[in-house]
VOPAGU-2260 file (C-alpha; in pm, 1 decimal, decimal comma):
REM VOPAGU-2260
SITE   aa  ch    i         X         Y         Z
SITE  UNK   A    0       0,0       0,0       0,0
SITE  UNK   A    1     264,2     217,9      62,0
SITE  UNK   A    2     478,0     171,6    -202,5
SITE  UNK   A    3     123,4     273,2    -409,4
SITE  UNK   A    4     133,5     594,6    -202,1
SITE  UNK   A    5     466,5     779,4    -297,4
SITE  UNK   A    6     360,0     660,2    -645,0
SITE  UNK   A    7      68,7     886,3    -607,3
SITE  UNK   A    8     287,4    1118,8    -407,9
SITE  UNK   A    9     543,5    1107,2    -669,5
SITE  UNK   A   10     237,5    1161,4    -981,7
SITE  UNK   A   11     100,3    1445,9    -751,2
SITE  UNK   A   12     450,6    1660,9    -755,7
SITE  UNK   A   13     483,0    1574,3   -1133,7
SITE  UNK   A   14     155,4    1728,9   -1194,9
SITE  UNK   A   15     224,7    2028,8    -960,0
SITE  UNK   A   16     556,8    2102,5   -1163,0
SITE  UNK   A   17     323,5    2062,3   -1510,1
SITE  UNK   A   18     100,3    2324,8   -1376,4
SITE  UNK   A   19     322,6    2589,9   -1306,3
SITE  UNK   A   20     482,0    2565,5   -1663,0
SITE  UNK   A   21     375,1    2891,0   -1884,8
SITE  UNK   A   22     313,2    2666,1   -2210,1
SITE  UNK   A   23      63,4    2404,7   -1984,3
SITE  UNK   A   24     -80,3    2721,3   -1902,1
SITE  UNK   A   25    -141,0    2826,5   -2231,9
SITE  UNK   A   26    -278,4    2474,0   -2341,3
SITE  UNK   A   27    -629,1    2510,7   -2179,8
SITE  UNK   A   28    -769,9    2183,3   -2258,7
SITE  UNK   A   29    -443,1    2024,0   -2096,6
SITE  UNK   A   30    -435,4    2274,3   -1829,4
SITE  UNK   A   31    -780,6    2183,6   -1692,0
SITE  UNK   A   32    -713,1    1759,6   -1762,7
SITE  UNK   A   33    -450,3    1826,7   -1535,8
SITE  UNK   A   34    -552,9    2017,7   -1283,5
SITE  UNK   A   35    -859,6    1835,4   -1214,0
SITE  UNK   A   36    -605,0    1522,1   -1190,0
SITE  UNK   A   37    -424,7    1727,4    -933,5
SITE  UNK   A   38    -760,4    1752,4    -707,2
SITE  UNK   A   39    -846,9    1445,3    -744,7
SITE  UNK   A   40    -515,4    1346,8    -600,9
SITE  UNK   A   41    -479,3    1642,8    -347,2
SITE  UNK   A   42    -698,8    1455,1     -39,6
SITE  UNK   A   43    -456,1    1106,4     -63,7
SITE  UNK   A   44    -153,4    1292,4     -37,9
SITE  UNK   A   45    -258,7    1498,6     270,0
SITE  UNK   A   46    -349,6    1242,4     452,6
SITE  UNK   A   47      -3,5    1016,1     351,0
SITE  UNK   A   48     200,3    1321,5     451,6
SITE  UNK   A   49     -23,4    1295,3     765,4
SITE  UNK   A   50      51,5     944,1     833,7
SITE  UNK   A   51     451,5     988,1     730,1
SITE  UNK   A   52     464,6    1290,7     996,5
SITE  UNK   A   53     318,0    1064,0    1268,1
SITE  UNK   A   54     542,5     797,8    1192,5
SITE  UNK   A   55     831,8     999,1    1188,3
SITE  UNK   A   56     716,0    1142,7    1561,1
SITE  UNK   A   57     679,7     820,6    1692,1
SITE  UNK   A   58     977,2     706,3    1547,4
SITE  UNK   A   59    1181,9    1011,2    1687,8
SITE  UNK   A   60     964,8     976,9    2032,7
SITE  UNK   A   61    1079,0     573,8    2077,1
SITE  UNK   A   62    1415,3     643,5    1995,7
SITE  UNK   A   63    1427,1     938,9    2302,9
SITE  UNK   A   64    1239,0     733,7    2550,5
SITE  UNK   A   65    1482,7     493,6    2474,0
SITE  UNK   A   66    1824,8     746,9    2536,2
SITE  UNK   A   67    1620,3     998,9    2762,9
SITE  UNK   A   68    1780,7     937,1    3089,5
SITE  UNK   A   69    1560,2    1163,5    3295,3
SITE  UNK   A   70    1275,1     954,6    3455,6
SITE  UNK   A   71    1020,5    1234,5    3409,3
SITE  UNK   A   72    1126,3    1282,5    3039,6
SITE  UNK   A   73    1165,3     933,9    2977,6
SITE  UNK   A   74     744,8     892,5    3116,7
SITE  UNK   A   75     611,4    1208,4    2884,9
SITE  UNK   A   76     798,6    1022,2    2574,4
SITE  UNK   A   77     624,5     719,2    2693,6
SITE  UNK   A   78     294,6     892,9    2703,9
SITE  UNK   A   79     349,4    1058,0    2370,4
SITE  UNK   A   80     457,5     735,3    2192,8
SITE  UNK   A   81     138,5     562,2    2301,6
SITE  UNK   A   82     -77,6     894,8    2163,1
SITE  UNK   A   83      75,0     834,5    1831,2
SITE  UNK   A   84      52,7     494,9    1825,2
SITE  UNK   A   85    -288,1     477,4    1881,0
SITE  UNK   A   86    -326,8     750,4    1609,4
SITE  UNK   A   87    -120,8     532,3    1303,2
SITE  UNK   A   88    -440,1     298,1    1290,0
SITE  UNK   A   89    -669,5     531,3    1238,2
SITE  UNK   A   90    -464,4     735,2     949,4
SITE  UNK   A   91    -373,4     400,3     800,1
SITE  UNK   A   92    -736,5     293,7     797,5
SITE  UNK   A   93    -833,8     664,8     628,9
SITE  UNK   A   94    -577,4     607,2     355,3
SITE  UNK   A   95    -706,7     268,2     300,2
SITE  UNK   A   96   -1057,5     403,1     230,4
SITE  UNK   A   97    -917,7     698,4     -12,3
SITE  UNK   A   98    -711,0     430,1    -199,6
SITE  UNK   A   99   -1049,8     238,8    -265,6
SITE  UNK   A  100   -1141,1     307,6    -648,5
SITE  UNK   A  101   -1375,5     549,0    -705,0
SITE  UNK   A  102   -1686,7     545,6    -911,6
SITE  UNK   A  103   -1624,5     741,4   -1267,8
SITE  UNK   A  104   -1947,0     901,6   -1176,3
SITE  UNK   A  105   -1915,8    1039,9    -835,7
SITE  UNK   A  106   -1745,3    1355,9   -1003,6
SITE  UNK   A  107   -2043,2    1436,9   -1262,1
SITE  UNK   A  108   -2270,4    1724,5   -1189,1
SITE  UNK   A  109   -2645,5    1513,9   -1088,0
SITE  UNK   A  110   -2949,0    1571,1   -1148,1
SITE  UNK   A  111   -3266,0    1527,1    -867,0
SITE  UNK   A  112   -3619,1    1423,5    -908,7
SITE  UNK   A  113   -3854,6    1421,3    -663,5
SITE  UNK   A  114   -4211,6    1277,8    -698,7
SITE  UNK   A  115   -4471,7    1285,1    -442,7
SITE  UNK   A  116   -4613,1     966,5    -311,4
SITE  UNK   A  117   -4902,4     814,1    -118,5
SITE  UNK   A  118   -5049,3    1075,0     159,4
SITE  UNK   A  119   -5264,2    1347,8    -111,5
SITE  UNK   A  120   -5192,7    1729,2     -96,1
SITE  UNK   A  121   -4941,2    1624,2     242,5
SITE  UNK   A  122   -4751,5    1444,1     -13,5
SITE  UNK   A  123   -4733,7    1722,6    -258,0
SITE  UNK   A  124   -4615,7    1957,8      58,8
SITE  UNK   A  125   -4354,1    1723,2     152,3
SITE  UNK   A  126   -4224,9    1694,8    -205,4
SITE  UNK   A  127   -4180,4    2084,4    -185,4
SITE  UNK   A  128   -3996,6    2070,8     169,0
SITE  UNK   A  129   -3757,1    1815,2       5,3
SITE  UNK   A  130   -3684,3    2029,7    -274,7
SITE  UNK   A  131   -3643,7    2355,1     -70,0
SITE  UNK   A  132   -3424,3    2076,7     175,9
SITE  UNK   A  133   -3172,8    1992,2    -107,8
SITE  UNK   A  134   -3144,9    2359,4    -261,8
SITE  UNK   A  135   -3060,1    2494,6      94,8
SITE  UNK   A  136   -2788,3    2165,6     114,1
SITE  UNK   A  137   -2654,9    2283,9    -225,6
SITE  UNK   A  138   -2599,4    2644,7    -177,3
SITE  UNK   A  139   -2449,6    2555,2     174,0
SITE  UNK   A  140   -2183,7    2323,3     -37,5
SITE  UNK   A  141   -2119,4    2641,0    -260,0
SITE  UNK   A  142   -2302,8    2420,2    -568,8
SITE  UNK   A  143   -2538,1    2572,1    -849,5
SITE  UNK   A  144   -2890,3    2433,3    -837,4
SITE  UNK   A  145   -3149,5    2488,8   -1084,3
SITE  UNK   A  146   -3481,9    2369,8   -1135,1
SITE  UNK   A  147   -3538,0    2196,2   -1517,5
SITE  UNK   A  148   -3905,3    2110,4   -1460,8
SITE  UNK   A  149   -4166,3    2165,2   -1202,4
SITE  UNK   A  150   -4534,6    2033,5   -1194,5
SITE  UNK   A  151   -4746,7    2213,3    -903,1
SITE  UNK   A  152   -4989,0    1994,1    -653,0
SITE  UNK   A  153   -5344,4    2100,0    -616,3
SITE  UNK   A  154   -5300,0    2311,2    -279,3
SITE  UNK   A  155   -5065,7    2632,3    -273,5
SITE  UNK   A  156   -4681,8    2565,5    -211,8
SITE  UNK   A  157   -4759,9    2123,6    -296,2
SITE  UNK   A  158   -4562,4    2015,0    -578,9
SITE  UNK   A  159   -4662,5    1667,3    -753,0
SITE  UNK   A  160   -4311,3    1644,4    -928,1
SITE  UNK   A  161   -3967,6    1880,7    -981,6
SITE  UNK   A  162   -3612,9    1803,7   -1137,1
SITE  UNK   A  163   -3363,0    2007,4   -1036,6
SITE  UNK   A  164   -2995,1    2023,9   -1206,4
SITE  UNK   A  165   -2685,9    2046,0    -915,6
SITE  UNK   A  166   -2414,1    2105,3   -1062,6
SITE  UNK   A  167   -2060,9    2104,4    -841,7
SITE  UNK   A  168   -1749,3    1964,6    -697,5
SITE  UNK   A  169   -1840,4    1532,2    -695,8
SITE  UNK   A  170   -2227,3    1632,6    -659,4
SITE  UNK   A  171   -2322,8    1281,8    -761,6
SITE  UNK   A  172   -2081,8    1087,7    -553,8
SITE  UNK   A  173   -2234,8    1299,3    -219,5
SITE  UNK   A  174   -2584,3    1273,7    -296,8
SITE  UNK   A  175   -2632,4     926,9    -429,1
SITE  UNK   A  176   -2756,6     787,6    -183,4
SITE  UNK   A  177   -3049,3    1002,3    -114,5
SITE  UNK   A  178   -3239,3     790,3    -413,2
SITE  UNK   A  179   -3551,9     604,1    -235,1
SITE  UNK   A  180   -3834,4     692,5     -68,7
SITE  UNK   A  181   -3856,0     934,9     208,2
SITE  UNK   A  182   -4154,2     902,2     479,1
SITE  UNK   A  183   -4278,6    1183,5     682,0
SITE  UNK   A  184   -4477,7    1164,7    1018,6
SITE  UNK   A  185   -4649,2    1509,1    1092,7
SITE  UNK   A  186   -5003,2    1676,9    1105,3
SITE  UNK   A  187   -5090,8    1882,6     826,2
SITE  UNK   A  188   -5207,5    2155,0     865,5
SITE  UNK   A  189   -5568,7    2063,1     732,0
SITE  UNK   A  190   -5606,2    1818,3     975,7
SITE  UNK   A  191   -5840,5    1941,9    1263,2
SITE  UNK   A  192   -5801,1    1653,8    1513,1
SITE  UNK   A  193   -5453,6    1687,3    1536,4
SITE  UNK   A  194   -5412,6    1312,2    1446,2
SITE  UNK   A  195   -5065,7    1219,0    1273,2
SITE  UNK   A  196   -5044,1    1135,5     904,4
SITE  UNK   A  197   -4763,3     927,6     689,6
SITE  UNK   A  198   -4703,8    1033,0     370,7
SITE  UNK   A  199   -4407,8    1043,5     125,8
SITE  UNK   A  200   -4188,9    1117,8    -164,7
SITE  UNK   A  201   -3986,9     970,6    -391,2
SITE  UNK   A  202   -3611,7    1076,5    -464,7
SITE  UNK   A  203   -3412,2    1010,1    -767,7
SITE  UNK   A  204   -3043,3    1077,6    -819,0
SITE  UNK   A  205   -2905,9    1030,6   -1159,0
SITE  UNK   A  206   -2564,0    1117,6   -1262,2
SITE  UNK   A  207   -2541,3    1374,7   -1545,1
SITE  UNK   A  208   -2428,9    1223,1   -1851,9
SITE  UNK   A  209   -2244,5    1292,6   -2154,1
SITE  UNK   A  210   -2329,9    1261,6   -2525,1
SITE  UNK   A  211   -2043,3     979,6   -2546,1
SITE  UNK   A  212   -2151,3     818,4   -2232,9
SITE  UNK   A  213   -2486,0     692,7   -2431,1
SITE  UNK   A  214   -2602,1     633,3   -2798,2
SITE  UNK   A  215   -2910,8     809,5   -2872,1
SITE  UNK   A  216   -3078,0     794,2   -3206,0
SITE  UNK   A  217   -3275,0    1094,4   -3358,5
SITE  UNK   A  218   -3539,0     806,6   -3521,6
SITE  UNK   A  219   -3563,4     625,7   -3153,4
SITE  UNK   A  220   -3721,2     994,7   -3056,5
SITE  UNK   A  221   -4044,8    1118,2   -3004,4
SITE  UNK   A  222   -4051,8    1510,4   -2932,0
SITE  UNK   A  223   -4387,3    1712,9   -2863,4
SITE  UNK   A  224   -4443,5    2058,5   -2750,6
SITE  UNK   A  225   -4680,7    2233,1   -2544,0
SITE  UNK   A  226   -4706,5    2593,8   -2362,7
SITE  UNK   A  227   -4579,1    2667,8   -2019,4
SITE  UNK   A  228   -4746,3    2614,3   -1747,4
SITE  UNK   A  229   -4577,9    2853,7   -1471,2
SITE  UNK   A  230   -4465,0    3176,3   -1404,4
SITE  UNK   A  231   -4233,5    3333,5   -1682,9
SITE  UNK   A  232   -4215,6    3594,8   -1942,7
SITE  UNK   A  233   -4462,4    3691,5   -2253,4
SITE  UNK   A  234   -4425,3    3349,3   -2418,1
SITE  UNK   A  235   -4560,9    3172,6   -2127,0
SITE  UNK   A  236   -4970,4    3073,8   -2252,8
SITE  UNK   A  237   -4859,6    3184,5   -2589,8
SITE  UNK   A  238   -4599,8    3002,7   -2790,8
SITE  UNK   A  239   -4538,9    2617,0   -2728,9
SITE  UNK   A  240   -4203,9    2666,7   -2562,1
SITE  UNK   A  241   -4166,1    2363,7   -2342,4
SITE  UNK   A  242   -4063,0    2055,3   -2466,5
SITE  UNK   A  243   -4112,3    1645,2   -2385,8
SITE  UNK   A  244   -3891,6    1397,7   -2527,0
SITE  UNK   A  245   -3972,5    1049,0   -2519,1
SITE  UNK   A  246   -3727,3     771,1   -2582,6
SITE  UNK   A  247   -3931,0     531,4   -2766,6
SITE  UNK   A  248   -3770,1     233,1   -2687,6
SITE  UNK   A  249   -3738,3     264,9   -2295,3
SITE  UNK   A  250   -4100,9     432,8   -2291,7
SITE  UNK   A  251   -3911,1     704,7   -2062,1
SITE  UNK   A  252   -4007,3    1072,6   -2110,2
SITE  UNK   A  253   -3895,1    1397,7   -2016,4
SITE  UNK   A  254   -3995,2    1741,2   -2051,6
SITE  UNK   A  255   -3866,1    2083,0   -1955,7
SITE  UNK   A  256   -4021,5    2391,8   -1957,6
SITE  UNK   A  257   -3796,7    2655,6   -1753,8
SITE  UNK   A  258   -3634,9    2815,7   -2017,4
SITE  UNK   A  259   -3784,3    3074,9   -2237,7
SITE  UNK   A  260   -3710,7    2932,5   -2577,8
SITE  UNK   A  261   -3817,2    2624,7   -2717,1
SITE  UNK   A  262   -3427,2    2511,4   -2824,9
SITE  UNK   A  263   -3268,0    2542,1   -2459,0
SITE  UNK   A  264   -3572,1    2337,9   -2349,2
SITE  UNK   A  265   -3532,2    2075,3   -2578,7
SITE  UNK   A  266   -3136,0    2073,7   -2473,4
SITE  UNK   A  267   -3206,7    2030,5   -2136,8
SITE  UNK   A  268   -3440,9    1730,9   -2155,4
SITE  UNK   A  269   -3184,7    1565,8   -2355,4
SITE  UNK   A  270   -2960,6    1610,9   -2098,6
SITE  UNK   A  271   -3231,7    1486,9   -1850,9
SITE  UNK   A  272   -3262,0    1185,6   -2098,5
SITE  UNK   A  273   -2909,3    1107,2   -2163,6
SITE  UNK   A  274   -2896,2    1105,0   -1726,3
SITE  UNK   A  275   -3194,8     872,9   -1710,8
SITE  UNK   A  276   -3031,7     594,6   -1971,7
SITE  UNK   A  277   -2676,1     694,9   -1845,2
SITE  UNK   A  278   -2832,1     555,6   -1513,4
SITE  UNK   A  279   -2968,8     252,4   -1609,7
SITE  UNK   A  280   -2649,1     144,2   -1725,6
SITE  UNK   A  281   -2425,2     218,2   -1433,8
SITE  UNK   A  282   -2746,3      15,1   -1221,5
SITE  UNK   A  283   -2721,1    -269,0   -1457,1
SITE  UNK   A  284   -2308,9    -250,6   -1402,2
SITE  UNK   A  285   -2330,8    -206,9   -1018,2
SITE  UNK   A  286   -2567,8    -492,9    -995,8
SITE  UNK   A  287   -2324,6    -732,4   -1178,0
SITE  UNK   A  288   -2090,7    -686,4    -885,4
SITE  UNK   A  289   -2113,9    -902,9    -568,5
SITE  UNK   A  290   -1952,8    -632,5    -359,4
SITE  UNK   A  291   -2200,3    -430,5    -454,9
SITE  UNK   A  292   -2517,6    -641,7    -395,5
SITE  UNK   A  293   -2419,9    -693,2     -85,0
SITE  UNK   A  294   -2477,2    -305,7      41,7
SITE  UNK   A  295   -2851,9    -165,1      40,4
SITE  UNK   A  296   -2672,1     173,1      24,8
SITE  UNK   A  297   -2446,7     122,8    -249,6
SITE  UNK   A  298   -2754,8     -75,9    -465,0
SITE  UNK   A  299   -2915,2     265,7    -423,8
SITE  UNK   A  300   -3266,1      41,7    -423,4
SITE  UNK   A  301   -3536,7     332,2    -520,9
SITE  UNK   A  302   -3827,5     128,3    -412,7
SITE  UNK   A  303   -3727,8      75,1     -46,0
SITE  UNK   A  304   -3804,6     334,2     206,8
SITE  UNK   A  305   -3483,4     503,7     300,0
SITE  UNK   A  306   -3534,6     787,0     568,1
SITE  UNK   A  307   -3831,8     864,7     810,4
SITE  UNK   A  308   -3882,9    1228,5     872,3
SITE  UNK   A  309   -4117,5    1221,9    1235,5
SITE  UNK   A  310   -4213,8    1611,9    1290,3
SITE  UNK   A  311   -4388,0    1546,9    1660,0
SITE  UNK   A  312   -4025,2    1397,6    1768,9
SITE  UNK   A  313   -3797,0    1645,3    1568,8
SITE  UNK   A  314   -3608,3    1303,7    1461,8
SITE  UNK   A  315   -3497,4    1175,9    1170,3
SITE  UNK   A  316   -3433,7     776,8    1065,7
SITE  UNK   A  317   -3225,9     672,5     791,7
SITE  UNK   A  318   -3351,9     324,2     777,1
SITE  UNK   A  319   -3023,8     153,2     581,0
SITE  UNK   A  320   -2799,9     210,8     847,2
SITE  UNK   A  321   -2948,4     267,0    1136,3
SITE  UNK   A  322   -2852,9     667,0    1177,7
SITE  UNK   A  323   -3098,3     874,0    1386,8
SITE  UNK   A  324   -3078,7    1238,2    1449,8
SITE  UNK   A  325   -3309,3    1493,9    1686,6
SITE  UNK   A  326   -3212,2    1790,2    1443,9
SITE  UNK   A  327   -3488,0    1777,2    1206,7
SITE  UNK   A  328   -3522,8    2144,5    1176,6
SITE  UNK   A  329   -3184,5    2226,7    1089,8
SITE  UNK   A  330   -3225,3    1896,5     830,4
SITE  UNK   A  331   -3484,4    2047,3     658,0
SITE  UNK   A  332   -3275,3    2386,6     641,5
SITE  UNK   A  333   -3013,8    2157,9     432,4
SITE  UNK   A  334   -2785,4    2045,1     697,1
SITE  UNK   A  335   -2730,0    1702,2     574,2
SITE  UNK   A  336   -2361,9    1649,8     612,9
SITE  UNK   A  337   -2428,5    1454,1     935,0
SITE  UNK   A  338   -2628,7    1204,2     770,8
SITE  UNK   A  339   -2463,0    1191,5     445,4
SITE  UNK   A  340   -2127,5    1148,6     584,6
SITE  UNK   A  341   -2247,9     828,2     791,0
SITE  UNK   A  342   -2382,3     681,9     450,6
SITE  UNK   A  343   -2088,7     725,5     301,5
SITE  UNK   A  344   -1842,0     588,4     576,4
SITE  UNK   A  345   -2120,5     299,9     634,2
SITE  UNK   A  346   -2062,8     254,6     218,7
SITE  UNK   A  347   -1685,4     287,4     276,9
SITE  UNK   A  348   -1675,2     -25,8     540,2
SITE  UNK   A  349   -1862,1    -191,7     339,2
SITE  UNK   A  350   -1649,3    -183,8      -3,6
SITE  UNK   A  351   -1346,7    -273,7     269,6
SITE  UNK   A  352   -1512,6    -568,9     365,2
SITE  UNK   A  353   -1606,1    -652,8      14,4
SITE  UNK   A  354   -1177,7    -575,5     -74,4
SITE  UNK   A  355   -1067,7    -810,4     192,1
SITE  UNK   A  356   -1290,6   -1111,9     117,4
């Protein structure tokens, strides 16, 4: 493992040197290949100098116990040694998670859909806190979020579906694993004998995908177009701006009406369905893999409920791995990273388990 290290270590100070050369510079395309290779390395070789430094304590610490001939000098190097030795397990087991291969599409920008379930216009409400719940979470990681298509529920504020575009640093590799559905537990505020009511919402998280990543032909399309629904400008109710796309062969459709001319609609519901088939391919992939299968989280299984959202208790359940949390407020204000980091540590264990056996 080590030996892997200062290879990275080594690539990492290559790249650094590459970077700071005037005609990389000028090479954009090459300049951004690299630099993004340079991030991607940046976290490993932190946390190997991290682990060398400790070493080279400890190593420095035994060798004074050892010569230290004062008794009180000799018990603090004593007392340090066993700090840092406790501390070498712990950085060895962090670099053995960051050396774990990564998924090629945990970098890509994603795309979120939420639906809302069983439970009527409480649904519909709950759809709209989730969406309002993830745009809070994406400004807070300094992402852009967008909507691409929004269909409103029946009551004021209720949504029945939305797809929103996050676009970011690994967006798809954080929120992953909020696909599945999410249950709340709360009285709505029609409800006049303050009994509790379940209801829910769906989640989808598809990575965004690339013309190359998926073959798409023009005669294996269906496109229609209809006027806008929602607020906008002077086309809106006038000219048949909005655009659905429907992939004949799959039977899945898309649509998009949040941009104000037909052409940008109709290039974002490709990119909506390039996501969607992108997505069934890396599922089909993932599923082929025993190491996989074996993790609920990493299966990302869509029809399973997920996460229980209980309003009289101000808790929150994610179901997978046990997590519970007594901060639903701040949750639903888009502090996530709590939650999401124990998926993704619980995900992490799990693909060491699945690297040992």
């Amino acid at each position: 493992m080590f030996d892997k290290l200062q290879s990275i270590k080594d690539k990492y100070l290559t790249i650094e040197q590459q970077l700071s050369d005037p005609e990389v510079a000028a090479d954009q395309n090459r300049f951004r290949k690299l630099n993004k290779e340079y991030s991607s390395l940046r976290e490993v070789v932190r946390a190997y100098d991290n682990w060398r430094s400790t070493k080279r304590q400890l190593d420095e610490t035994l060798a004074m116990q050892k010569s230290e001939e004062d008794p009180e000098m000799r018990a603090l190097a004593a007392t340090e040694a066993e700090e840092l030795q406790e501390r070498l397990p712990e950085l060895e087991q962090q670099l053995k998670v960051l050396l774990l291969p990564k998924e090629e599409a945990d970098t890509r920008n994603a795309i979120i859909e939420i639906r809302a379930g069983t439970g009527g216009d409480e649904a519909g409400l709950f759809a709209a806190d989730l969406m309002h719940m993830y745009q809070r979470y994406a400004e807070r990681q300094g992402w852009n979020c967008r909507t691409l298509d929004v269909s409103e529920g029946s009551v004021p504020g209720s949504l029945k579906e939305v797809s929103l575009e996050v676009s970011g640093h690994d967006v798809y590799g954080i929120l992953k694993f909020e696909s599945g559905v999410h249950r709340v537990q709360r009285v709505p505020e029609t409800e006049t004998q303050g009994r509790i009511h379940t209801s829910a919402a769906s989640v989808a998280v598809l990575p965004e995908a690339e013309e190359v990543d998926v073959e798409i032909r023009k005669e294996d399309l269906q496109m229609d177009t209809f006027r806008s629904g929602g607020k906008g400008g002077q086309n809106v109710n006038k000219v048949e701006t909005a655009v659905r796309i429907t992939h004949v062969p799959s039977g899945i459709a898309v649509a998009c009406q949040e941009e104000r001319s037909q052409l940008q609609n109709r290039e974002r519901a490709m990119k909506m369905l390039r996501s969607k088939l992108y997505d069934i391919k890396i599922t089909e992939q993932q599923q082929s893999r025993a190491d996989l299968r074996r993790s609920m989280v990493a299966t990302g299984d869509r029809s399973a409920k997920i996460r229980t959202y209980n309003f009289p208790q101000s808790r929150v359940t994610d179901h997978r791995i046990g997590f519970t949390t007594h901060a639903l407020p701040q949750v639903m204000q888009g502090e996530l990273d709590p939650i999401i980091e124990a998926l993704r540590m619980h995900d992490q264990t799990e693909r060491l388990k699945a690297e040992t056996n």
